[in-house]
C-alpha positions in Angstrom: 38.4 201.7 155.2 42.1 202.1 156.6 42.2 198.3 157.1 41.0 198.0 153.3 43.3 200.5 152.0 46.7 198.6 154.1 45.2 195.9 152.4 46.2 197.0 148.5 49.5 198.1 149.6 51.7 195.7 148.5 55.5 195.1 150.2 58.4 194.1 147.8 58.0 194.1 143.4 55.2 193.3 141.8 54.6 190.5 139.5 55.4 193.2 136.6 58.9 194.4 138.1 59.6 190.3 139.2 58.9 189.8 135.5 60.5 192.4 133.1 62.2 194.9 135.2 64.5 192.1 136.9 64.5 189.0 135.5 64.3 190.1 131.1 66.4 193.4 132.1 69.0 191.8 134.1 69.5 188.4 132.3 69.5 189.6 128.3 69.8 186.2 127.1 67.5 182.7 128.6 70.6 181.7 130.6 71.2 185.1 132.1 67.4 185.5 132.8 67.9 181.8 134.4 70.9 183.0 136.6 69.2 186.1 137.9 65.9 184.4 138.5 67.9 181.9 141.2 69.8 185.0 142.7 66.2 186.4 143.5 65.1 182.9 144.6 68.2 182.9 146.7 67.4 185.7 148.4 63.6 185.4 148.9 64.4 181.6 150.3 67.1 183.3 153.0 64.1 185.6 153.9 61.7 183.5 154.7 64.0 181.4 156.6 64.8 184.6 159.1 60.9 186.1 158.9 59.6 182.8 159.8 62.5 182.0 162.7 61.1 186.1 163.8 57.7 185.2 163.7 57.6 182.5 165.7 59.9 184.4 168.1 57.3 187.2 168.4 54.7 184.2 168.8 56.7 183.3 172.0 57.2 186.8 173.7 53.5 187.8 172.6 52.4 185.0 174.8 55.4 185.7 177.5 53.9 188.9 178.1 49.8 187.5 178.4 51.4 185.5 181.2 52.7 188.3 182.8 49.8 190.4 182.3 47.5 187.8 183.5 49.8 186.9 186.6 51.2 190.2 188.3 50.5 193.5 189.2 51.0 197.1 189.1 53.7 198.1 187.2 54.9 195.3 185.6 51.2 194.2 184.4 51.2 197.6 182.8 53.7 197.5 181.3 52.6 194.0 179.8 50.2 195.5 178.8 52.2 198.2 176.3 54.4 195.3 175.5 51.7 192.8 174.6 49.9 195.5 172.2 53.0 196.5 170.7 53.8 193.2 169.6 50.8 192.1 168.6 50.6 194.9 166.1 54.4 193.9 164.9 52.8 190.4 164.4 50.5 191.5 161.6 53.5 193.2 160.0 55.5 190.0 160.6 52.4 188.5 158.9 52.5 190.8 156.0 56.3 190.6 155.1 56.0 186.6 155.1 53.3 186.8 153.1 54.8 189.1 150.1 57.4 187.4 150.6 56.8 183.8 149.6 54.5 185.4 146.8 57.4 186.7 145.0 59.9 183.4 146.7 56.8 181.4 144.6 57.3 183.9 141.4 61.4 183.5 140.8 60.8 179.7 141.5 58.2 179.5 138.8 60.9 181.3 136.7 63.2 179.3 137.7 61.8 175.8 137.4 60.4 176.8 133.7 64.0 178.3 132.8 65.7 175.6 133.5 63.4 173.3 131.3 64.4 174.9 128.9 68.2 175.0 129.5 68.8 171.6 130.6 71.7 170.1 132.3 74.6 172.3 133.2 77.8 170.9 132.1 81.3 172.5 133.3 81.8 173.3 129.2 78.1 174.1 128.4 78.0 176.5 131.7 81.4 178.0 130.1 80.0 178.7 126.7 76.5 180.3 128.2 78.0 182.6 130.4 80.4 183.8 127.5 77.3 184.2 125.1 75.6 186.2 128.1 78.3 188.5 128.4 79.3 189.1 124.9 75.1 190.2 124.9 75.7 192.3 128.0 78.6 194.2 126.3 77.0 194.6 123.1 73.9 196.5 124.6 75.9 198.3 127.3 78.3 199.8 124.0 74.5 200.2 122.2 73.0 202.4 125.5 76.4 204.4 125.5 75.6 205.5 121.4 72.4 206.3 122.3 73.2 208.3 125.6 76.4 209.5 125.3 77.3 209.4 121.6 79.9 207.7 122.5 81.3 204.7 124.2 81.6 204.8 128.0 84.7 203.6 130.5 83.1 201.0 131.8 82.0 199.0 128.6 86.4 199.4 127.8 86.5 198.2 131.2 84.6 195.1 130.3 85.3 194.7 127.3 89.4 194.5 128.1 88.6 192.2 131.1 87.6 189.7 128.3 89.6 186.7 127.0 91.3 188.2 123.4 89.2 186.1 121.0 86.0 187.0 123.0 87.4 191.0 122.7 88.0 190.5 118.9 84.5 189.4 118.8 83.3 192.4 120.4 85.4 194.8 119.0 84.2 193.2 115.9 80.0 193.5 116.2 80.5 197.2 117.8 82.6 199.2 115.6 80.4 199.9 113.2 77.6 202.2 115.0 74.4 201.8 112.2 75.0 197.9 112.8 74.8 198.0 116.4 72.0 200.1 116.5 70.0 198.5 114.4 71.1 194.9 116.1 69.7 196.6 119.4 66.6 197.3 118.2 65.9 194.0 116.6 67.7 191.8 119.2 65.9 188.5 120.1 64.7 188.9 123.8 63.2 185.6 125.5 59.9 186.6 127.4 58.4 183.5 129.2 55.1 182.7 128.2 52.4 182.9 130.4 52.2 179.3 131.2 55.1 179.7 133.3 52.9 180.7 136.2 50.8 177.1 136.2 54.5 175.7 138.0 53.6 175.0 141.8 55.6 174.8 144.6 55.8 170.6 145.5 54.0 170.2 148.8 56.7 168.8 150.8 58.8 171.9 150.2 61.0 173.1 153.4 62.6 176.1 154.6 64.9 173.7 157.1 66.0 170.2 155.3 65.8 167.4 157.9 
């Protein structure tokens, strides 16, 4: 029963969190969603890299300390013995974290892959022009959750908003001043949700953690 219940508990996000709570809520528009689902790619590929460079350490002292517990005595096979359990049992957590862990490394590539259909090529100019359009979004709904919060606007959306070029301030200054239209843009904004068939994208076959 133990081993059964271990087995539903699940290390890491799940495919819900992976989906909405980091991807939609920290990118706002497609590109935004595309830059945060390679950040969390990023990460997830730099983790596997150190789990499996771990694991394969543990592999070795694992069978370090059969040798010694099938070759000496006293002492030092007894303690062998405590080192050879112990590190046996941190194998199957090894196990565990390499397994969640390419799950969601397979999730933010999906994400990524499908994202980037969409987007196409990355020019110096196009790059430019998305990450102003992502920001001028961010701004917009950071002023929106101040209204809504604080009935009023916070320090840190000035703070933004006055680290901006002066044609992209005007343009904020512009869409938030008047608070009914802001609102009611915030509750009707377009927000891109991937559709499900995002999640046929495999990984290719010859993918490798160490490029040769």
């Amino acid at each position: 029963m133990l081993k059964e219940l271990l087995g539903d508990h699940q290390t890491g996000m799940s495919e819900f969190q992976d989906d909405y709570f980091v991807t939609t809520r920290a990118g706002g528009t497609m590109y935004g969603q595309y830059k945060q689902a390679l950040r969390e790619l990023y990460k997830r590929f730099r983790g596997l890299r150190e789990l499996t460079c771990d694991n394969e350490k543990l592999q070795v002292e694992i069978e370090e300390q059969k040798y010694i517990l099938e070759n000496e005595t006293d002492f030092k096979k007894r303690y062998a013995e405590i080192e050879y359990k112990r590190k046996t049992m941190r194998m199957e957590e090894s196990n565990r974290a390499i397994k969640d862990t390419e799950r969601e490394f397979k999730r933010f590539y999906q994400q990524a892959v499908f994202l980037k259909e969409q987007i196409g090529d990355l020019t110096d100019e196009k790059r430019k022009q998305l990450d102003k359009d992502m920001w001028l979004f961010k701004i917009k709904e950071m002023a929106c959750v101040d209204w809504i919060s604080k009935g009023r606007l916070g320090n840190s959306t000035f703070e933004f908003m006055n680290s901006c070029p002066q044609d992209m301030k005007k343009e904020i200054l512009d869409s938030i001043q008047d608070q009914k239209t802001l609102l009611e843009w915030y509750e009707t904004k377009e927000e891109y949700l991937m559709p499900e068939k995002y999640k046929q994208i495999e990984i290719p076959k010859d993918f490798k953690l160490l490029e040769e």
